[in-house]
RODO-2510 file (C-alpha; in nm, 4 decimals, decimal comma):
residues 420
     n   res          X          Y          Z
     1     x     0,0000     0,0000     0,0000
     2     x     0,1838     0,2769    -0,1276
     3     x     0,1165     0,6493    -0,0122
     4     x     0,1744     0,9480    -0,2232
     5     x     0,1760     1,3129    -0,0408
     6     x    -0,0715     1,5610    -0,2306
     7     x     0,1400     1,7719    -0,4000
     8     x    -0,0284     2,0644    -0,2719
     9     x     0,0561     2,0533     0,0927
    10     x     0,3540     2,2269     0,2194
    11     x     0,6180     2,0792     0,3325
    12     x     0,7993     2,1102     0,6456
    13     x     1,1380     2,0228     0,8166
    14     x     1,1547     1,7248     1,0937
    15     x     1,2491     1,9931     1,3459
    16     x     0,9804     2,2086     1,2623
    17     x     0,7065     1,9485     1,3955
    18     x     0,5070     2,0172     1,7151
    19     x     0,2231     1,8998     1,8863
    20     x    -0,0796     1,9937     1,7159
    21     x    -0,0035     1,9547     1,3399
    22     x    -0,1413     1,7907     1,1105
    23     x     0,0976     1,5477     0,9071
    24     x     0,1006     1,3303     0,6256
    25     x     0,3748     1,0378     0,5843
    26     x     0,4942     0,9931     0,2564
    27     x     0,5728     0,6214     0,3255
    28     x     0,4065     0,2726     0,2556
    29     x     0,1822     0,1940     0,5523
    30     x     0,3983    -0,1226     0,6493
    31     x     0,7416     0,1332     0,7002
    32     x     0,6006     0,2994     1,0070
    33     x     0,3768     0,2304     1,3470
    34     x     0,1003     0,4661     1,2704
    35     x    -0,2233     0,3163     1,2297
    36     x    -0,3018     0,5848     0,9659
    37     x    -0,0644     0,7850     0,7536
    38     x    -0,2216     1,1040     0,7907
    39     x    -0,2783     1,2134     1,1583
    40     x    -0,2660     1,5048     1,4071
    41     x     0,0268     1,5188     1,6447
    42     x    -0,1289     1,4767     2,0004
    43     x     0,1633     1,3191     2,2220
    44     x     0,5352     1,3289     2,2544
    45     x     0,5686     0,9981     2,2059
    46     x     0,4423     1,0311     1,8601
    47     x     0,6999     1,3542     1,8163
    48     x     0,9621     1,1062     1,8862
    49     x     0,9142     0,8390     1,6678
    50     x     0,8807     1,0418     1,3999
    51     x     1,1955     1,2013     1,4092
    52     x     1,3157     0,8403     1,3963
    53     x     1,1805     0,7899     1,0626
    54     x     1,4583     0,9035     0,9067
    55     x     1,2655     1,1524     0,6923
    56     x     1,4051     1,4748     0,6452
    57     x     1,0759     1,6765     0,5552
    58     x     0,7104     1,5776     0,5617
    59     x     0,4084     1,7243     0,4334
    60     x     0,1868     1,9485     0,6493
    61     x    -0,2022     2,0385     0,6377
    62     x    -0,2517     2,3845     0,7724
    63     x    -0,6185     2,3481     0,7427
    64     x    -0,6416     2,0345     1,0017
    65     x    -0,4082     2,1448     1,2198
    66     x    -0,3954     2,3028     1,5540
    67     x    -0,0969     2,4799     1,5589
    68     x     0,1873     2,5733     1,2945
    69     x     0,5620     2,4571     1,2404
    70     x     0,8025     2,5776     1,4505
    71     x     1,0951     2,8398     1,2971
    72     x     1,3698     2,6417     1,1969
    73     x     1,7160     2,7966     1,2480
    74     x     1,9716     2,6049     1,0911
    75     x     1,8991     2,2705     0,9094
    76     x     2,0592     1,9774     1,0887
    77     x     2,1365     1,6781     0,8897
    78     x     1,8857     1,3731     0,9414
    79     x     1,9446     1,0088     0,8363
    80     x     1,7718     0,9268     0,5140
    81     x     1,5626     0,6364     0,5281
    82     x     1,2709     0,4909     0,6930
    83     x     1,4285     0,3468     1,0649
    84     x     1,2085     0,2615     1,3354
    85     x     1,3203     0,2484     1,6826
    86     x     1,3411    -0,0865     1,9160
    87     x     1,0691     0,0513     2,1229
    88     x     0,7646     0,0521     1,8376
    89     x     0,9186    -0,2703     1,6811
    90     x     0,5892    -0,4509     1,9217
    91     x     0,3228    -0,1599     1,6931
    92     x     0,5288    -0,2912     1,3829
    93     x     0,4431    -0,6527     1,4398
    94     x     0,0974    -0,5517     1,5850
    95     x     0,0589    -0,3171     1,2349
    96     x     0,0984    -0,6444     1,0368
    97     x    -0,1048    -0,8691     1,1726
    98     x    -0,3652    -0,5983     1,1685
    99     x    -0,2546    -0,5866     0,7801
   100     x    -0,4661    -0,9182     0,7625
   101     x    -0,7093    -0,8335     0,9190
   102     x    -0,7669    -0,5109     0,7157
   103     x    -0,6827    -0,7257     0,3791
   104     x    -0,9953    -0,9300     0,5084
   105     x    -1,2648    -0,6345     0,6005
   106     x    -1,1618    -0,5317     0,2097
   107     x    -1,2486    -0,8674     0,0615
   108     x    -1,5957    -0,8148     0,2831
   109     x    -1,6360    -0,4589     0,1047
   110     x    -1,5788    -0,6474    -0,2469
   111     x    -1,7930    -0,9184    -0,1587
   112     x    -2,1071    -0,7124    -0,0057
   113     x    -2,0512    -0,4910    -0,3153
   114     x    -2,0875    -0,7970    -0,5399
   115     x    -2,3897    -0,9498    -0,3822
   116     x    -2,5436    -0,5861    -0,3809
   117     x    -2,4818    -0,5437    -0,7554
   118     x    -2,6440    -0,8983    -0,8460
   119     x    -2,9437    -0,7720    -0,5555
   120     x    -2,9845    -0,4874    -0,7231
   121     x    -3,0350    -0,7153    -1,0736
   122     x    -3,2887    -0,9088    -0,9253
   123     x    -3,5048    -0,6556    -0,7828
   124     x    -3,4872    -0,4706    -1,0897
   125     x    -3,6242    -0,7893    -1,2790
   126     x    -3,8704    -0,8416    -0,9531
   127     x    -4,0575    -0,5036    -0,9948
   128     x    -3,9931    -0,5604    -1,3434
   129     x    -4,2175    -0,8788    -1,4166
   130     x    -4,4793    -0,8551    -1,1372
   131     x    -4,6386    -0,6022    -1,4008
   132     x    -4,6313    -0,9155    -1,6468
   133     x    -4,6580    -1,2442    -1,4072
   134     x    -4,7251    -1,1148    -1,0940
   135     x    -4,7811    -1,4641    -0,9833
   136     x    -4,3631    -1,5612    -1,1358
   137     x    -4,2573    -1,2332    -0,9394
   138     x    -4,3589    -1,3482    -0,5785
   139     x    -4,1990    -1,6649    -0,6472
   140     x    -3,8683    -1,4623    -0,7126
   141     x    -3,9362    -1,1765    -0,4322
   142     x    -3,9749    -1,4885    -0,1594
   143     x    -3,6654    -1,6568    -0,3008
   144     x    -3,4797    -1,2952    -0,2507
   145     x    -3,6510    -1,2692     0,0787
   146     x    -3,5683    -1,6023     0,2427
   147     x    -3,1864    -1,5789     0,1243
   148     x    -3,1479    -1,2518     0,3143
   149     x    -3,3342    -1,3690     0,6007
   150     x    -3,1379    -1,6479     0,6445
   151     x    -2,8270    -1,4474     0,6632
   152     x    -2,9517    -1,2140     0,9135
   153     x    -3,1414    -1,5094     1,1337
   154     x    -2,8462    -1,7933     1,0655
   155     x    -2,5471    -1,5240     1,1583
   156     x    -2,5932    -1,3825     1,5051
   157     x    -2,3402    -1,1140     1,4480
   158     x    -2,4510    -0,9976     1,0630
   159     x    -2,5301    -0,6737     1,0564
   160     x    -2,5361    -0,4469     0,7470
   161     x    -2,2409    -0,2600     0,5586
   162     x    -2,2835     0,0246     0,2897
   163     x    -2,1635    -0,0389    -0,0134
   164     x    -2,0451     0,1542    -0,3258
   165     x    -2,3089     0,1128    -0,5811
   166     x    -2,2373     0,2133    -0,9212
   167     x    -2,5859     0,2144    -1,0686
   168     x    -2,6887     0,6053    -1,1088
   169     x    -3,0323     0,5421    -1,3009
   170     x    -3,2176     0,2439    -1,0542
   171     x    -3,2804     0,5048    -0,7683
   172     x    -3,6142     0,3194    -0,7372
   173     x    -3,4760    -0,0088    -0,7337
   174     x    -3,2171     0,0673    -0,4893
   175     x    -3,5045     0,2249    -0,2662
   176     x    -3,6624    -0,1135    -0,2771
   177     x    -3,3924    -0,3109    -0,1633
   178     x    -3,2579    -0,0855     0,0986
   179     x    -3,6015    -0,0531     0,2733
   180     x    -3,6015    -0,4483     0,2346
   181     x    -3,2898    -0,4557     0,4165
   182     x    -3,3362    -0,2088     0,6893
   183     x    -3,6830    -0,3754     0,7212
   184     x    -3,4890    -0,7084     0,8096
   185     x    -3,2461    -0,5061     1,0932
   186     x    -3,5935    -0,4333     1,2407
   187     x    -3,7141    -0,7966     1,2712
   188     x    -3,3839    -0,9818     1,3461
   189     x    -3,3627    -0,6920     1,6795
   190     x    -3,7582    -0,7818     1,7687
   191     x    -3,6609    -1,1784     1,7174
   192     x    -3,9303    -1,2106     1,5123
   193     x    -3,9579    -1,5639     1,3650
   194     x    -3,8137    -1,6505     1,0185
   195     x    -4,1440    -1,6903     0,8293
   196     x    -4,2481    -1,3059     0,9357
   197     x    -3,8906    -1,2122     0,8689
   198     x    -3,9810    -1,3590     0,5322
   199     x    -4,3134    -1,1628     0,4571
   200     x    -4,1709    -0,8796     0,5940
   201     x    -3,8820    -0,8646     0,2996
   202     x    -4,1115    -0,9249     0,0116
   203     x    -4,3345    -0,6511     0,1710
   204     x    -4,0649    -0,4048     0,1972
   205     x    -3,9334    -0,5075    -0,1301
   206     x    -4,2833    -0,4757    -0,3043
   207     x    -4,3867    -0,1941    -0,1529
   208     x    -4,4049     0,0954    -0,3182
   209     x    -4,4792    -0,1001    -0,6648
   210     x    -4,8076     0,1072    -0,6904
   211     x    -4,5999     0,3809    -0,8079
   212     x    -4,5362     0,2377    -1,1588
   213     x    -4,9077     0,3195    -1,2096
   214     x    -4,8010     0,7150    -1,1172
   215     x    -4,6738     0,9520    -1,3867
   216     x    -4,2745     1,0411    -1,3287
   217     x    -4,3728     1,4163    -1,3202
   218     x    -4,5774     1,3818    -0,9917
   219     x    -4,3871     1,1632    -0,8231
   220     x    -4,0823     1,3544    -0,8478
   221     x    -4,2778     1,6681    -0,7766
   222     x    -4,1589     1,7876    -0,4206
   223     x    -4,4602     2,0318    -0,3930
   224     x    -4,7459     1,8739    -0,5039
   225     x    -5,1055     2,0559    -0,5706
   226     x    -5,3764     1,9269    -0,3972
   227     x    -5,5073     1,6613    -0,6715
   228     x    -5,1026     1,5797    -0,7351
   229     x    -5,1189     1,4467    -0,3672
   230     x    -5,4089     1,2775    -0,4084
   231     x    -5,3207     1,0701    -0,7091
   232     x    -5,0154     1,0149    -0,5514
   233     x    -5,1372     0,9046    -0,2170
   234     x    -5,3446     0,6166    -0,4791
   235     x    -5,0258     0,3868    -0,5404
   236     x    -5,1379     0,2651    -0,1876
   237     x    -5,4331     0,0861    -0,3493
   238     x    -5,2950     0,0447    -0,6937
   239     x    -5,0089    -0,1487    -0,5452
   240     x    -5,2196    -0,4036    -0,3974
   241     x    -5,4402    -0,4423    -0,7329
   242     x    -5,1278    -0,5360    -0,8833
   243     x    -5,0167    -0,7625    -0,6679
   244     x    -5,3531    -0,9295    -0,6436
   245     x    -5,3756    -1,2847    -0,4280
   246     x    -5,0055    -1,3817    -0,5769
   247     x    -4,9154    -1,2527    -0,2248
   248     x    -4,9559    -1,3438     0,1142
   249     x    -5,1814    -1,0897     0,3265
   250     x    -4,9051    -0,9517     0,5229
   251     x    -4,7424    -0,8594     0,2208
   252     x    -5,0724    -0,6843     0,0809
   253     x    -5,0942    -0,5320     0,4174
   254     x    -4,7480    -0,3577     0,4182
   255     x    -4,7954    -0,2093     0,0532
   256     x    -5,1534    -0,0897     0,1924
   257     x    -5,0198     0,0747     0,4987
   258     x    -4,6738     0,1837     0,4966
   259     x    -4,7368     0,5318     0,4801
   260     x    -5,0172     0,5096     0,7689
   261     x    -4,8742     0,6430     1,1038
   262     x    -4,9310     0,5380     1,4844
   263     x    -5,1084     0,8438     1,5650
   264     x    -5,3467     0,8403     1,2811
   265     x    -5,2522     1,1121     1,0753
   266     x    -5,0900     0,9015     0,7505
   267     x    -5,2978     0,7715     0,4345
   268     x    -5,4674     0,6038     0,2392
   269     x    -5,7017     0,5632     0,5602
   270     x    -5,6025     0,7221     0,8888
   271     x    -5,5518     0,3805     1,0652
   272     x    -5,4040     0,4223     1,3695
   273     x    -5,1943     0,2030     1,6771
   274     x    -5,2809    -0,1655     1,6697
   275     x    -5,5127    -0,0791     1,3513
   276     x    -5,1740    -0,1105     1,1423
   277     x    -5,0329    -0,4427     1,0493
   278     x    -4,7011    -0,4539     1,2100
   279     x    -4,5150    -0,5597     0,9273
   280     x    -4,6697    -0,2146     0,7546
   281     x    -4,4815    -0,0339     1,0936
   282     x    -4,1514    -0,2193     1,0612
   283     x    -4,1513    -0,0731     0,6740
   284     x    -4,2974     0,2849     0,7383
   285     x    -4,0070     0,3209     0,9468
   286     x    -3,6963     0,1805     0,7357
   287     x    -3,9072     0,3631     0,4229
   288     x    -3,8407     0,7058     0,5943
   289     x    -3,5068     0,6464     0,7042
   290     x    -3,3905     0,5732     0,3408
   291     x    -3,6167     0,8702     0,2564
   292     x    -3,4590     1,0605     0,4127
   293     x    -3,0756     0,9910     0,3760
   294     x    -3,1368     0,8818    -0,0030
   295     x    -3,4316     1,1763    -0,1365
   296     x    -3,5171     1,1634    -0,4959
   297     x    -3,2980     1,5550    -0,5062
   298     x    -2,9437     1,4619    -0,3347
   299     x    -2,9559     1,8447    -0,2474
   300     x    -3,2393     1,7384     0,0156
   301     x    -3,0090     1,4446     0,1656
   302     x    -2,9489     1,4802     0,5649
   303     x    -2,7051     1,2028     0,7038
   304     x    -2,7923     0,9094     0,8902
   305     x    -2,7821     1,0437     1,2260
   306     x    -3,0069     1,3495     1,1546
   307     x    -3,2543     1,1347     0,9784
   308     x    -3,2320     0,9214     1,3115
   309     x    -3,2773     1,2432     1,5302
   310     x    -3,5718     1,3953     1,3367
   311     x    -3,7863     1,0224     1,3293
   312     x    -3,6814     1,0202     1,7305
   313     x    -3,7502     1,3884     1,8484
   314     x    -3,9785     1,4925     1,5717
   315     x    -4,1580     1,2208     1,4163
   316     x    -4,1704     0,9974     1,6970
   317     x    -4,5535     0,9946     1,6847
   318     x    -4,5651     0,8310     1,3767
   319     x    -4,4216     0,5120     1,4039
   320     x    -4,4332     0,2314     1,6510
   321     x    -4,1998     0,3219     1,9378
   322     x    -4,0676    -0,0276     2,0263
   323     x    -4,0358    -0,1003     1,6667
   324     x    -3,8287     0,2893     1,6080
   325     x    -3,6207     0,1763     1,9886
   326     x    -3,4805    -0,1132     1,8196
   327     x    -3,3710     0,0375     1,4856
   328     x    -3,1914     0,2921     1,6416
   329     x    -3,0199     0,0397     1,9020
   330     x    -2,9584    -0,1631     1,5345
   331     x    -2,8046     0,1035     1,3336
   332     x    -2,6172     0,2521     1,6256
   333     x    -2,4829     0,5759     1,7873
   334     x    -2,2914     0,6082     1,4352
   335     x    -2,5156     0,4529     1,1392
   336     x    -2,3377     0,3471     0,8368
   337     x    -2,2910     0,6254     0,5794
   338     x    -2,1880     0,8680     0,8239
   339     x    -1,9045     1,1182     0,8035
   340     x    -1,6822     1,1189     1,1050
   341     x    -1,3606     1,2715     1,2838
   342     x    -1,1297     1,0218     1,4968
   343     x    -0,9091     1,1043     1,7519
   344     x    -0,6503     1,1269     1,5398
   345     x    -0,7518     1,3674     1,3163
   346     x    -0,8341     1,1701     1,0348
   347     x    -1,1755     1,1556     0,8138
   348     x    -1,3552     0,8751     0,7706
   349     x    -1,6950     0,7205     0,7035
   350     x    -1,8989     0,4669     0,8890
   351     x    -1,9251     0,1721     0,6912
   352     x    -2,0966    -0,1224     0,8938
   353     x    -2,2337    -0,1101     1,2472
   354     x    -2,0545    -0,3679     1,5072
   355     x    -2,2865    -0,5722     1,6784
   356     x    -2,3276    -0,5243     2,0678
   357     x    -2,0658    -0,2470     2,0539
   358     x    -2,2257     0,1259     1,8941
   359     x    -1,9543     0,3193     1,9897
   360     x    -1,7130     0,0887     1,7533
   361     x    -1,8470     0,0818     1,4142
   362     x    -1,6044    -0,0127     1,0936
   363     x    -1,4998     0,3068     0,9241
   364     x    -1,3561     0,3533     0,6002
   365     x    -1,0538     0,6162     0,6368
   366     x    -0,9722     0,9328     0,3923
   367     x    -0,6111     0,8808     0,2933
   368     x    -0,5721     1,1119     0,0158
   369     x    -0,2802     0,9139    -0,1236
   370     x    -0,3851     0,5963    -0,1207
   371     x    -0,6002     0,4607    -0,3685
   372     x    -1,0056     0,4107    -0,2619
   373     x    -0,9426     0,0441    -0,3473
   374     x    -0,6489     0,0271    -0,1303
   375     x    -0,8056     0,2192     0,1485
   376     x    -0,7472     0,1935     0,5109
   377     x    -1,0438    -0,0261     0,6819
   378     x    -1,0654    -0,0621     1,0483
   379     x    -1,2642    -0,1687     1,2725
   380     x    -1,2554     0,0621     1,6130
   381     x    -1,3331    -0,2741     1,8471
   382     x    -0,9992    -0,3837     1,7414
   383     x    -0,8087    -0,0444     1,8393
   384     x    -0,7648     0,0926     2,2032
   385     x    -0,6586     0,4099     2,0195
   386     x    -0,8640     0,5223     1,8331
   387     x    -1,2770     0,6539     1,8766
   388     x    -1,4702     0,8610     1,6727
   389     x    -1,4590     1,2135     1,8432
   390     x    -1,8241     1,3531     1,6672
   391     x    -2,0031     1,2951     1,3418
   392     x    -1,9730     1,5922     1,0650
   393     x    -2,1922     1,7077     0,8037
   394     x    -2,0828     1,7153     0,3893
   395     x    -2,0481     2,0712     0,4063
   396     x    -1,7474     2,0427     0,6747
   397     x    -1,5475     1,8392     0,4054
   398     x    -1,3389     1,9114     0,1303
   399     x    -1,4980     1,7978    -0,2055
   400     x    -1,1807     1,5880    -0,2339
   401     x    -1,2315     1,4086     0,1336
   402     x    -1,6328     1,3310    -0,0181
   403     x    -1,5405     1,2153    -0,3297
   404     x    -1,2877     0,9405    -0,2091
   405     x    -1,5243     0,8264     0,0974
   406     x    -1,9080     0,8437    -0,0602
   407     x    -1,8639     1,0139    -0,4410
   408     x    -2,2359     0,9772    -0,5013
   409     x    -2,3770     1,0767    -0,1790
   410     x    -2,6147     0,8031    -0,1587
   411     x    -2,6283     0,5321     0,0614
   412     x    -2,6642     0,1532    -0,0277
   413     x    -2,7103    -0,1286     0,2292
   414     x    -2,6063    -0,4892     0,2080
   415     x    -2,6124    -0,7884     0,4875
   416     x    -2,3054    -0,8465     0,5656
   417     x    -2,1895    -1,1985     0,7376
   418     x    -1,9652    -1,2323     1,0308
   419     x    -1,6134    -1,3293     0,9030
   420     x    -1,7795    -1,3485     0,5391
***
């Protein structure tokens, strides 16, 4: 893993470093015992050993740092060469083994990504064919449905990871499977058994197939008139007259009542409470979430943990508040997709929650000369070192920092196994 230094950061002299700066190591990440090659300077320990390096200048990132190099009087002469001192030879052999590890949490990425990609195909020929052979189309959906329940029932520690999806014109499709998938955290944190788990997934997958009866213009329409609304509010019904008795009830039930809230004031018919079928409540509230984080205009996108705040302080009403409890224990204090600062400075992303532990998700690091497919992967359970410090919005990043970690800005869910 080789790193090149952005050419357009200064660069400063070994003596000139103090605590506080920024720095980026223009060195493989196997020929020194940082965990990342781009960090703040917080101890002097960390001073130290990197005027032990052997490097004679470094690069520097005024914007990220806390304090600036220190005058340098004359220029003493430094060894060339990477050199690492007896005392960090134990973080070297720690750093390697750790290579593994991160070697495997990239194969994960690949294979999620994969599996997404050939998800995404068969949803796409699901909503695709239940307009021809509705009857053919369940058959699939269930097939779909019992494959990802068994990975989230069968693995006690799957959870799921975002993925990079390349696909720019299925927003629809990917709408489908994420609230599928998100539907599915819900269940496996209620326990609820695997044929429900099963019903649930085609539900969520089929849910919002009514809107294939709905002209383009309206639904994409973010301020509907009056009779807009009201046609669109109708995909309710048509979905269930297209799925006809090629479904099981719970499955009709979710695509009637998905957008029906707890408290009575959702459509088509103002059910409220117990009135909704729970599998409809398990999808209204994985629907919103992706509504939210992945809106028809990107401009409108919040992250994950403001779409988590506003369905817990604002919308709370609305959904089923054991049901909402449990997908926010599920997802975490950090849910995947979100931008975040560690304690050492660097940027990173959440990428996959860590089951039984929300304060140590996996993150995916900015290291703006490494190569995205090459990039750092860690898991903070397996660092003593390193915690996230706070979550940050888009607009705190460079367009560079966005562009490596989530270049599409949309979020994409996959299960992903334990040790798979």
């Amino acid at each position: 893993m080789q790193n090149k230094v952005s050419n357009s950061l200064p660069l400063v002299h070994i003596d000139q470093l103090q605590l506080g700066m920024f720095v980026s190591l223009d060195l493989s990440w196997l020929e020194h015992p940082f965990l990342v090659n781009s960090f703040l300077i917080k101890t002097d320990k960390q001073l130290a050993t990197l005027r032990e390096l052997g490097l004679r200048t470094l690069a520097y990132d005024p914007q990220r740092s806390e304090a600036g190099p220190l005058p340098l009087d004359k220029e003493p002469v430094v060894p060339e060469g990477p050199q690492v001192n007896s005392v960090d030879q134990r973080l070297m052999l720690e750093k390697q083994t750790r290579t593994g590890r991160m070697a495997a949490h990239r194969e994960r990425i690949q294979s999620c990504e994969k599996l997404y990609e050939a998800s995404i195909a068969s949803t796409h020929e699901v909503l695709t064919e239940i307009l021809r052979n509705p009857k053919h189309a369940a058959v699939q959906a269930r097939a779909m449905s019992q494959q990802l329940t068994a990975t989230f029932l069968d693995d006690q520690g799957a959870t799921i990871m975002m993925v990079a999806s390349r696909k720019v014109d299925e927003i629809s499709h990917q709408h489908a499977l994420n609230v599928m998938i998100l539907t599915m955290i819900i269940g496996k944190g209620m326990g609820v058994p695997r044929e429900v788990m099963d019903v649930a997934g085609v539900g969520a997958l089929l849910h919002d197939i009514g809107k294939t009866s709905i002209s383009q213009t309206v639904l994409r329409n973010p301020h509907r008139n009056r009779s807009e609304e009201t046609l669109y509010r109708l995909h309710c019904e048509y979905g269930v007259k297209i799925v006809g008795e090629h479904v099981p009830p719970g499955v009709r039930a979710v695509i009637a009542q998905h957008h029906e809230c707890f408290d009575g004031s959702g459509f088509p018919h103002g059910e409220a409470g117990p009135k909704i079928n729970p599998l409809a409540r398990m999808v209204a509230i994985a629907d919103r979430y992706d509504t939210l984080c992945n809106p028809v205009r990107i401009v409108d996108a919040i992250t994950p943990a403001e779409a988590l705040s506003i369905m817990y302080s604002r919308e709370a009403r609305h959904f089923d508040a054991a049901m909402l409890a449990v997908f926010i224990r599920e997802l975490g204090v950090y849910p995947p997709g979100s931008f975040v600062k560690l304690s050492n400075g660097s940027l990173g992303m959440v990428i996959a929650a860590t089951p039984g532990s929300s304060l140590k998700p996996t993150v995916l690091v900015y290291e703006p000369g490494v190569p995205r497919r090459e990039a750092l992967v860690l898991n903070l359970m397996e660092s003593q070192e390193l915690k996230i410090e706070h979550v940050l919005k888009p607009a705190a990043l460079a367009q560079n920092a966005i562009e490596y970690l989530n270049p599409r800005m949309r979020l994409s869910y996959y299960a992903q196994k334990t040790g798979s």
